[in-house]
VEXDOTI-338020 format. One record per residue (C-alpha): residue number from 1; residue in one letter; x, y, z. Coordinates in Angstrom, 2 decimals, padded with zeros to 5 digits. Layout:
REM residues N
<NUM A <X Y Z>>
...
***
This chain:
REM residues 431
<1 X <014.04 000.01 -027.76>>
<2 X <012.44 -002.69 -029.31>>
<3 X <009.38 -002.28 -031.98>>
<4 X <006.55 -002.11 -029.58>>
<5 X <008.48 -000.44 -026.47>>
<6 X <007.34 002.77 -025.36>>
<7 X <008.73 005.79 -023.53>>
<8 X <006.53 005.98 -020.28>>
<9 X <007.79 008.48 -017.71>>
<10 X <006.98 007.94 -014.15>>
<11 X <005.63 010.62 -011.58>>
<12 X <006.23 010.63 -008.13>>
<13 X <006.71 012.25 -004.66>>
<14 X <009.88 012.37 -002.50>>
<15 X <010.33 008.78 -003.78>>
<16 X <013.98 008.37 -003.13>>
<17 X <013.55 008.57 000.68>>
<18 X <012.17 005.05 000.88>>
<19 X <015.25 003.43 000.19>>
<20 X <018.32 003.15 002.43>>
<21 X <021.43 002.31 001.57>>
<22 X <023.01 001.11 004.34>>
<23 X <021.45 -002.15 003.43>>
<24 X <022.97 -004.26 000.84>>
<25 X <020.35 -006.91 000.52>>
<26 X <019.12 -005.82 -003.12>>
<27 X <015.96 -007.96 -004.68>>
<28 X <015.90 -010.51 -007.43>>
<29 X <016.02 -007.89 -010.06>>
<30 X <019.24 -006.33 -008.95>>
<31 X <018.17 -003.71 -007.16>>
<32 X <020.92 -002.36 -004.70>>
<33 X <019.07 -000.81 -002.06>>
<34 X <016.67 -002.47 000.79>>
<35 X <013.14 -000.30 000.27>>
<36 X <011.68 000.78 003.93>>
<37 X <008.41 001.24 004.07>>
<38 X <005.79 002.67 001.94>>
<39 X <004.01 -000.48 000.06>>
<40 X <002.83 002.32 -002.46>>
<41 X <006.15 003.61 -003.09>>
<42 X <007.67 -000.46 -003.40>>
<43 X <004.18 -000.97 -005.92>>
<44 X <006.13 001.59 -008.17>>
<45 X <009.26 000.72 -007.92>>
<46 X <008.56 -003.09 -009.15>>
<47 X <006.09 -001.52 -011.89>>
<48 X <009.08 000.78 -013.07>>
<49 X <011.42 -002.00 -013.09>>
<50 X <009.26 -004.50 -014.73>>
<51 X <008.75 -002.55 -017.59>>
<52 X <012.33 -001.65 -017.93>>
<53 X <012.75 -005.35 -017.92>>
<54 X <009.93 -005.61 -021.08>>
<55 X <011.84 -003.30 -023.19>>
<56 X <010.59 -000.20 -022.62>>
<57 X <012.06 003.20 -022.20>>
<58 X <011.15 004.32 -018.26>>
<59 X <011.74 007.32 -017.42>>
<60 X <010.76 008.63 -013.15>>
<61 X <010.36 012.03 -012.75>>
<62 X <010.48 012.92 -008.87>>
<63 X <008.61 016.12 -007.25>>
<64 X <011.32 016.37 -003.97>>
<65 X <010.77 018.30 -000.86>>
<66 X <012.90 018.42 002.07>>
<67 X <010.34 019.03 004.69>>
<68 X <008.37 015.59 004.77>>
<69 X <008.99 013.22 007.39>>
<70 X <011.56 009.84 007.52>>
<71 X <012.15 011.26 003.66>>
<72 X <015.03 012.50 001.97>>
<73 X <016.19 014.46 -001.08>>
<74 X <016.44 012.32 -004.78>>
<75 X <019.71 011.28 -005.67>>
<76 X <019.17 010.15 -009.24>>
<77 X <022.61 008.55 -009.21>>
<78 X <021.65 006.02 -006.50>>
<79 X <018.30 004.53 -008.29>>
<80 X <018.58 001.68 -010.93>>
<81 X <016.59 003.62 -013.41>>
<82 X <016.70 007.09 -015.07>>
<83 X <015.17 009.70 -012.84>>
<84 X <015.24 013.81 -012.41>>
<85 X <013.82 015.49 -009.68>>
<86 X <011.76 018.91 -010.19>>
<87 X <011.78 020.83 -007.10>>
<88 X <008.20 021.32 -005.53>>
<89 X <009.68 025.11 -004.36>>
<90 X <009.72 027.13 -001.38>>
<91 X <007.80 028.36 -000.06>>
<92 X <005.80 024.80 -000.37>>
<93 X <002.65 026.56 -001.47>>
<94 X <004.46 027.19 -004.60>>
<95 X <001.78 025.10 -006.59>>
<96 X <001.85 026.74 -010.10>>
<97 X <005.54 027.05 -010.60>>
<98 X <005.81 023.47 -009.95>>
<99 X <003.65 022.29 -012.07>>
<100 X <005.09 024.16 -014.85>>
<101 X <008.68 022.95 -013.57>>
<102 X <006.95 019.72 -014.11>>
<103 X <005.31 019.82 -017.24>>
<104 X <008.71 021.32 -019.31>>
<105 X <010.72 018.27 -017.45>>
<106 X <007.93 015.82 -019.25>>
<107 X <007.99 017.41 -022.20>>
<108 X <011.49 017.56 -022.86>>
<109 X <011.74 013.56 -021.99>>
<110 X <008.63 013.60 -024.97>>
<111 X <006.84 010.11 -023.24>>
<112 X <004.18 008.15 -024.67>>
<113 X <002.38 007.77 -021.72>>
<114 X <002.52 009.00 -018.12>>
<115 X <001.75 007.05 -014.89>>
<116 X <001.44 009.03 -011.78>>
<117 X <002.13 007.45 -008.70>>
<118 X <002.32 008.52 -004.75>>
<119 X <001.89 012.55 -005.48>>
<120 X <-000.39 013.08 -002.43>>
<121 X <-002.57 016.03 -002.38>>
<122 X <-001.32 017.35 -005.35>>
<123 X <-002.56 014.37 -007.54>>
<124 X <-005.64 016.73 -009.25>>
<125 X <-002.84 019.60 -009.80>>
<126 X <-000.11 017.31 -011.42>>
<127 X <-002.87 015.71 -013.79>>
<128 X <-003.88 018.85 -015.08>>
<129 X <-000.56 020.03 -015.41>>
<130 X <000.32 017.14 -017.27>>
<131 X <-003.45 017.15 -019.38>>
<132 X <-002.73 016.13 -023.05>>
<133 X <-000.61 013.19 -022.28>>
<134 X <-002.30 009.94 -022.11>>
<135 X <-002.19 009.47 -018.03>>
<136 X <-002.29 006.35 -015.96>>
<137 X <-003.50 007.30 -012.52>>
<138 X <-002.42 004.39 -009.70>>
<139 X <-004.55 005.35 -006.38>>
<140 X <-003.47 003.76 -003.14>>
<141 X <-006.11 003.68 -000.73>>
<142 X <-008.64 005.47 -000.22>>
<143 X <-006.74 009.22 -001.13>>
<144 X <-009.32 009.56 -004.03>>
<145 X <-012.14 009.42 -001.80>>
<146 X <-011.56 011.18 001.60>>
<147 X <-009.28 014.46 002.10>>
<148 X <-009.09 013.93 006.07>>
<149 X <-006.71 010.10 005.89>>
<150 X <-006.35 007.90 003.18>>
<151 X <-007.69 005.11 005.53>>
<152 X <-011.31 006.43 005.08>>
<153 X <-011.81 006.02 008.78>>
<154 X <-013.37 008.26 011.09>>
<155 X <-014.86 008.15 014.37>>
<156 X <-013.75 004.52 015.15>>
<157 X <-015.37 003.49 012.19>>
<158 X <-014.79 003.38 007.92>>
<159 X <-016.83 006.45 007.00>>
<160 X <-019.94 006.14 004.17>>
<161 X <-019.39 009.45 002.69>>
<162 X <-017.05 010.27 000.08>>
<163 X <-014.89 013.74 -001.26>>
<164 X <-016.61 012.45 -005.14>>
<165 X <-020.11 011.91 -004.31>>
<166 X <-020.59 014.13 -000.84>>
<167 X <-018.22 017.36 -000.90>>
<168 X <-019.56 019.75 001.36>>
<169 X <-019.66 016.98 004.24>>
<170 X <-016.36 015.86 003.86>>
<171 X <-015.18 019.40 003.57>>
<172 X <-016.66 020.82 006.47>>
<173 X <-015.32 017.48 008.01>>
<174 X <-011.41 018.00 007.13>>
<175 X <-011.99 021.75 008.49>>
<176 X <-012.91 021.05 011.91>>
<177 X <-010.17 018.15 012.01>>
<178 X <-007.11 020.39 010.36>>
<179 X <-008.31 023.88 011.83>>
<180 X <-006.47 023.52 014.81>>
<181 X <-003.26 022.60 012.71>>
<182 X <-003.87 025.00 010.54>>
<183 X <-003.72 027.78 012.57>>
<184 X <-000.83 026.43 015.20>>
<185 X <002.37 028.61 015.15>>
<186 X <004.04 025.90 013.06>>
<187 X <001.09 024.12 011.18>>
<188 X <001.32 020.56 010.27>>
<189 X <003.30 019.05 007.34>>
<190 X <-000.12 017.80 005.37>>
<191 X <-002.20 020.91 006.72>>
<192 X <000.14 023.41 005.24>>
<193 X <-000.40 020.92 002.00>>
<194 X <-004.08 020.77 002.24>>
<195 X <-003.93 024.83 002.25>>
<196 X <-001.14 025.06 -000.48>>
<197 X <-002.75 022.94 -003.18>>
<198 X <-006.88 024.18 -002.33>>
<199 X <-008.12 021.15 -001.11>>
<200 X <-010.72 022.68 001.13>>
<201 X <-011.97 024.66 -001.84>>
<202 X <-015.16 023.77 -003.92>>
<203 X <-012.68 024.73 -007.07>>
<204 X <-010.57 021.47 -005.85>>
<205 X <-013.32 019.38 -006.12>>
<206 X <-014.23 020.58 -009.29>>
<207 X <-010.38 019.49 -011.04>>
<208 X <-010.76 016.56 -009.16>>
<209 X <-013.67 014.92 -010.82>>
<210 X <-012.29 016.76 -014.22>>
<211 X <-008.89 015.24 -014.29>>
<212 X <-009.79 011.57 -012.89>>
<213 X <-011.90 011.61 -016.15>>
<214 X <-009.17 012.77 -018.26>>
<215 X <-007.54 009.72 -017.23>>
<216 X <-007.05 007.07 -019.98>>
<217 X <-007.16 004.46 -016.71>>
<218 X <-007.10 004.47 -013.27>>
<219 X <-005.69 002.14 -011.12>>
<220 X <-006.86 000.29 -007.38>>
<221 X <-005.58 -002.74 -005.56>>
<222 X <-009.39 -004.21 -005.23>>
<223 X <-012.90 -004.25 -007.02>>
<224 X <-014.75 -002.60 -003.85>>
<225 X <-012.63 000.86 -004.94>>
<226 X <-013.05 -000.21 -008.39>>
<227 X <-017.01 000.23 -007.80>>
<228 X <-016.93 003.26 -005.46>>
<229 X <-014.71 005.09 -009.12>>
<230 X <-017.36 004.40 -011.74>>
<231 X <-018.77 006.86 -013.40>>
<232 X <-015.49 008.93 -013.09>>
<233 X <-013.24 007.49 -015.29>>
<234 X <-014.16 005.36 -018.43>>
<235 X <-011.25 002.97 -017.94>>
<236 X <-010.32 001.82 -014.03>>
<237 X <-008.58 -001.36 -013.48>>
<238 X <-008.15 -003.33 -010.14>>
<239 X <-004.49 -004.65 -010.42>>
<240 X <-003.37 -006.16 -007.21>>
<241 X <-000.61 -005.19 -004.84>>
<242 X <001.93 -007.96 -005.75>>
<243 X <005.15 -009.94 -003.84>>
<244 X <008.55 -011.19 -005.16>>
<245 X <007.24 -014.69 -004.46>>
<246 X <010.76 -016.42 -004.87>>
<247 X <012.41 -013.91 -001.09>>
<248 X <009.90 -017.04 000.21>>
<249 X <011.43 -019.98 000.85>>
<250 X <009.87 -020.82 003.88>>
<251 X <009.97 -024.40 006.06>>
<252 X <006.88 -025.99 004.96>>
<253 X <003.94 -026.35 007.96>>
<254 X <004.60 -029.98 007.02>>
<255 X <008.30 -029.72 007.97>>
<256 X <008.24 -027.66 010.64>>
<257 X <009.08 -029.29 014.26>>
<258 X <005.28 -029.55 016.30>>
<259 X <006.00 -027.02 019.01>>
<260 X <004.47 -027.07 022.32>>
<261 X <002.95 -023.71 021.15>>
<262 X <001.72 -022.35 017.90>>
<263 X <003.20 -019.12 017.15>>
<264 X <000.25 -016.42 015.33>>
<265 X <002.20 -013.35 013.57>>
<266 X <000.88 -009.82 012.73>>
<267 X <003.30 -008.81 010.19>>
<268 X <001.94 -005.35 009.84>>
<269 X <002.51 -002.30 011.80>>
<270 X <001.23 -003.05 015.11>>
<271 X <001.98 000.56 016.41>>
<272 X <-000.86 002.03 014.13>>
<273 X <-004.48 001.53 015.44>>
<274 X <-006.03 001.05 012.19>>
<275 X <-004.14 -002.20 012.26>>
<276 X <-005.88 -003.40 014.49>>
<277 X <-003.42 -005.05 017.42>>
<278 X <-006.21 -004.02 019.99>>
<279 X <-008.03 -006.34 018.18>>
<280 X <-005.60 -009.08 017.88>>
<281 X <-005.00 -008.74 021.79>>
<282 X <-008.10 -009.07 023.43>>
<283 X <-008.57 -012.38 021.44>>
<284 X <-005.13 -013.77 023.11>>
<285 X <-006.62 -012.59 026.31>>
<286 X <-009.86 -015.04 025.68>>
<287 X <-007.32 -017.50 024.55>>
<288 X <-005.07 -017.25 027.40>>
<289 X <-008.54 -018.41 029.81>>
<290 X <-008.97 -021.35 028.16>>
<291 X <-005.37 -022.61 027.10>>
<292 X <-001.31 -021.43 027.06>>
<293 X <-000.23 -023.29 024.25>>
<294 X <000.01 -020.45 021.89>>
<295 X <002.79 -017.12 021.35>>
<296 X <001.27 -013.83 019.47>>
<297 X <004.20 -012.40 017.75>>
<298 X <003.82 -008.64 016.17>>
<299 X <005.59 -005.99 014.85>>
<300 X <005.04 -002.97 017.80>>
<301 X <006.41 -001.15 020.61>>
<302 X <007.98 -003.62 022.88>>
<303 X <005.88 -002.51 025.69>>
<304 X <002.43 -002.39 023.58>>
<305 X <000.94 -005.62 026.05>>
<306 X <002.92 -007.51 028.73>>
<307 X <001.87 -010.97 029.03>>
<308 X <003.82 -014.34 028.80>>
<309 X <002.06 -015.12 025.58>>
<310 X <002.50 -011.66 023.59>>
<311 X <005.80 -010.99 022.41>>
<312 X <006.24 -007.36 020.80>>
<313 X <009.39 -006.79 018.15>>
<314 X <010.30 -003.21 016.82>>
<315 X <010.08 -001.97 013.27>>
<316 X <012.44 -005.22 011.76>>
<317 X <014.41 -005.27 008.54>>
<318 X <013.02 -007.77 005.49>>
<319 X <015.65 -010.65 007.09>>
<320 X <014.05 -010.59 010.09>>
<321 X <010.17 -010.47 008.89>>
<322 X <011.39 -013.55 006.86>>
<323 X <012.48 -015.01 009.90>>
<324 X <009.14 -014.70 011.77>>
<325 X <007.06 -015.94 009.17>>
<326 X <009.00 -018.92 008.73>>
<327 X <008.86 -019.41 012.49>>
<328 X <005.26 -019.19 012.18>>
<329 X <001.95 -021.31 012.05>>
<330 X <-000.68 -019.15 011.50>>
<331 X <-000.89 -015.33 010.25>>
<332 X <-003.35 -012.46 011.10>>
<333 X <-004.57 -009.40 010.07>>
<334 X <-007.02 -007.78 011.84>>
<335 X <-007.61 -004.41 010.47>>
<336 X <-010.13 -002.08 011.57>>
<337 X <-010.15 000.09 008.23>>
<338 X <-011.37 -001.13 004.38>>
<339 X <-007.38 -002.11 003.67>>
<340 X <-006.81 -001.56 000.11>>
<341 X <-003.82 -003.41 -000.46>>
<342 X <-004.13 -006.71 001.51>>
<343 X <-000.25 -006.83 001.65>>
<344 X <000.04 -009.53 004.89>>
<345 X <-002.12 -011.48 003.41>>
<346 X <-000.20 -012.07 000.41>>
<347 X <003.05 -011.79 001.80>>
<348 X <001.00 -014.93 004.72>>
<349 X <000.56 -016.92 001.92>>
<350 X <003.31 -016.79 000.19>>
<351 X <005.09 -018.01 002.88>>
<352 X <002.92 -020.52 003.03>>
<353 X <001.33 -019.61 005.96>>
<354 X <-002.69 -019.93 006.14>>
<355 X <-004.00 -016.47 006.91>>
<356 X <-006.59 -015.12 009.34>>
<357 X <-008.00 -011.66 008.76>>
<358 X <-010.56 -008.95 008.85>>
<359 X <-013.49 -009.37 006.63>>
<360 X <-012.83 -005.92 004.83>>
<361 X <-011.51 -004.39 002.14>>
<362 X <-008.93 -006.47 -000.05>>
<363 X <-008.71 -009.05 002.05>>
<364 X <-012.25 -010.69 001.23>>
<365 X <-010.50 -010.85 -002.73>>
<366 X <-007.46 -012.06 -001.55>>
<367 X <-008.38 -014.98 001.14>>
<368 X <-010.02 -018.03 -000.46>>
<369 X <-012.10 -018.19 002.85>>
<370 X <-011.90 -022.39 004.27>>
<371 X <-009.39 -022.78 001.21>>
<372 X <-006.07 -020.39 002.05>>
<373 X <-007.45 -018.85 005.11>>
<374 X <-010.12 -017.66 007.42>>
<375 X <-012.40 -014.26 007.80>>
<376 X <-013.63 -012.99 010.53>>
<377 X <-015.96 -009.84 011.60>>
<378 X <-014.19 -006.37 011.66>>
<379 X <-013.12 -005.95 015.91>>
<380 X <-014.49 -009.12 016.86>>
<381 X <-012.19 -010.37 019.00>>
<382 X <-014.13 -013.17 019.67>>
<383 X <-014.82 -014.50 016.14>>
<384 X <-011.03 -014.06 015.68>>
<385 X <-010.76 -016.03 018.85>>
<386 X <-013.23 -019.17 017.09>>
<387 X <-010.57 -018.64 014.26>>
<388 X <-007.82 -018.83 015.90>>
<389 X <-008.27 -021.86 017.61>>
<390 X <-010.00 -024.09 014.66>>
<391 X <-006.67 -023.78 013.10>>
<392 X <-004.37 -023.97 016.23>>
<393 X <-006.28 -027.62 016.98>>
<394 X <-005.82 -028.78 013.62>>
<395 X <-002.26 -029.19 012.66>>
<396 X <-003.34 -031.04 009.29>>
<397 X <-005.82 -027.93 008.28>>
<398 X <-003.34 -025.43 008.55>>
<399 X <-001.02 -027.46 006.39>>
<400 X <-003.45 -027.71 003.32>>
<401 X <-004.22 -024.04 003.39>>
<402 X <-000.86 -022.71 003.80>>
<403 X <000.24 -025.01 000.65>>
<404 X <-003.03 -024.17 -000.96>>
<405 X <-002.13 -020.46 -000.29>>
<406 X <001.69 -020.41 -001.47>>
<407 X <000.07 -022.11 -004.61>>
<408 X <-002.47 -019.44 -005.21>>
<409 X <-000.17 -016.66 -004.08>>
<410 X <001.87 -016.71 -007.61>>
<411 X <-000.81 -014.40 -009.18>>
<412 X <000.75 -011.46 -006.92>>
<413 X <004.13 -012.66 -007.99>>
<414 X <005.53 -009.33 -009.52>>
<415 X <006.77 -011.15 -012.73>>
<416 X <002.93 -012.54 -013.07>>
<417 X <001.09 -009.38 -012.30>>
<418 X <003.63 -007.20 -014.86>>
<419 X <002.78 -009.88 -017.94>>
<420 X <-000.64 -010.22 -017.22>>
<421 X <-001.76 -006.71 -016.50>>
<422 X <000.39 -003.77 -018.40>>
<423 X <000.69 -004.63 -021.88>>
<424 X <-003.11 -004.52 -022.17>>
<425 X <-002.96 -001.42 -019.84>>
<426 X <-000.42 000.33 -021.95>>
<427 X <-001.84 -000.59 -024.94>>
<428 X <-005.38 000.85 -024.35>>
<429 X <-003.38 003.85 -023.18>>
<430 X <-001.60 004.89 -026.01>>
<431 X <-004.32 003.71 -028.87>>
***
């Protein structure tokens, strides 16, 4: 290690799951496996191997389980960086041995700081168990906040109250929705959790609040959660989600053939409602009665809408995504909930795409509205609709914001957002 390099060890969940070797594809830093899924998990990774790459000693430690779904059990051998898994124990409610299983793994590694990642429900737990060690807490979405969904959305709608600042509500609320899991023959994966780690206890809240202010910093992709965490941690940082900007090497608008239909892509899961496809589809329907010269592309069940102008793909691999955003004019996001991450809209842009989205969450940082893209009402179709087609009858528009937004997307190129935000980060950390 180098003069200034530290030894930070890594904490995560079931984190070897999200990668699959039966793709070879690796990334521009060598890695040999194609990630799947989980944007959190993929925020790690890069942050792991970016450090690596700045000289320090990284160390991920990697609290397995066999139980959750699509994941798998750590295979240390198969990652490009030092890792050990510590069993989380059976019977899953095993909460205390864990954490000491935990906290002798860290110890032994002797780190100068800790980041802890993806851990789920047992965030407050790990923190404590790791108290004493100067910890860098990255939060997701909205997991600090609300113990029913990290999407903060209830009742068709993102909910005002909060677990920090409103408790009891949002306790009684996660009882009535859980209680019927909770007491099924086979309870739910995350309701056995909930019950296993005391998260419908006032004692929860109470470690909570304690160890998000024994953080030295904690992390969020956007200044909206950055406001909703003051006053419970000294030090919390908005660092956004980021993109290997150089995977893009997309046909220019400028370049591409005029079609006689402009193709719109939703990159994101269309299959999950707080996506928002529902959205996205009743403003091709409104299209569709005033003109056909348009295709809505998105990733969802094939069958999800069956119209000549909607075209549905399954779950795709990274070639294929690449694919349809180079095939692309336009992209949208429509979500419904306060995204966090804002992910398709970087990934839009730097494919040079302009981008059309929900005026929530991350988004209304990320979009430079009338500059790289446009922003429209959460679930109005029909303002979507007026967005859609300004850009679909200007061919020149949609070329100066998607080369406007490839430009601005190299402040969520990995390599930019490593440099510009961790050394200061780490350094705070560890004074």
């Amino acid at each position: 290690m180098g003069k200034n390099a530290l030894r930070i060890a890594f904490v995560a969940m079931d984190f070897h799951g999200f990668f699959d070797e039966s793709e070879t594809a690796g990334d521009d830093r060598g890695f040999p496996f194609q990630m799947r899924g989980g944007h959190g998990h993929e925020d790690l990774h890069h942050t792991i191997r970016g450090l690596q790459g700045m000289g320090h000693d990284v160390h991920l430690f990697v609290i397995t389980r066999t139980a959750m779904w699509r994941l798998s059990i750590l295979d240390p051998e198969r990652l490009p960086y030092p890792a050990t898994g510590v069993p989380l124990g059976e019977p899953p409610g095993a909460v205390n041995p864990m954490r000491q299983r935990l906290r002798e793994a860290v110890d032994e590694w002797r780190p100068d700081a800790v980041f802890v990642g993806f851990v789920g429900y047992h965030k407050p737990h790990i923190l404590d168990a790791l108290a004493g060690y100067p910890l860098i807490n990255r939060q997701y979405f909205h997991e600090p906040l609300c113990i029913l969904t990290p999407y903060r959305y209830k009742e068709y709608q993102i909910c005002p109250n909060d677990v920090l600042r409103t408790p009891n509500v949002c306790r009684a609320c996660a009882l009535r929705w859980w209680a019927p899991q909770i007491r099924a023959p086979e309870p739910a994966l995350y309701a056995e959790e909930l019950l296993d780690v005391g998260a419908l206890k006032p004692s929860y809240h109470r470690l909570h609040t304690q160890t998000l202010a024994n953080c030295r910093s904690v992390i969020v992709y956007n200044e909206g959660m950055r406001r909703r965490l003051q006053g419970y941690c000294s030090d919390i940082r908005a660092i956004p989600m980021g993109v290997t900007l150089s995977e893009f090497n997309q046909t220019p608008l400028t370049e591409k053939r005029c079609g006689k239909r402009t193709i719109i892509f939703m990159p994101g899961l269309g299959g999950d409602p707080h996506n928002g496809v529902h959205v996205l589809a009743k403003a091709g329907h409104i299209l569709a009665q005033q003109r056909a010269d348009f295709e809505i592309r998105v990733i969802a069940p094939a069958d999800y809408v069956r119209q000549p102008w909607f075209t549905a793909y399954d779950d795709q691999d990274r070639a294929n995504i690449h694919r349809l955003y180079d095939e692309a004019d336009i992209v949208v996001a429509p979500p419904v909930w306060s995204d966090s991450m804002g992910y398709t809209a970087i990934e839009g842009m730097a494919a040079g795409r302009p981008v059309v989205a929900s005026r929530t969450g991350a988004f209304e940082e990320i979009i430079q509205e009338d500059e790289t893209g446009l922003l429209f009402t959460v679930e109005s179709s029909n303002e979507l609709c007026r967005c859609l087609a300004r850009l679909m009858d200007d061919e020149a528009l949609r070329a100066r914001m998607g080369e406007e937004g490839r430009r601005a997307a190299a402040r969520f190129d990995w390599d930019h957002i490593i440099a510009a935000h961790y050394p200061p980060l780490l350094e705070s950390a560890v004074s």
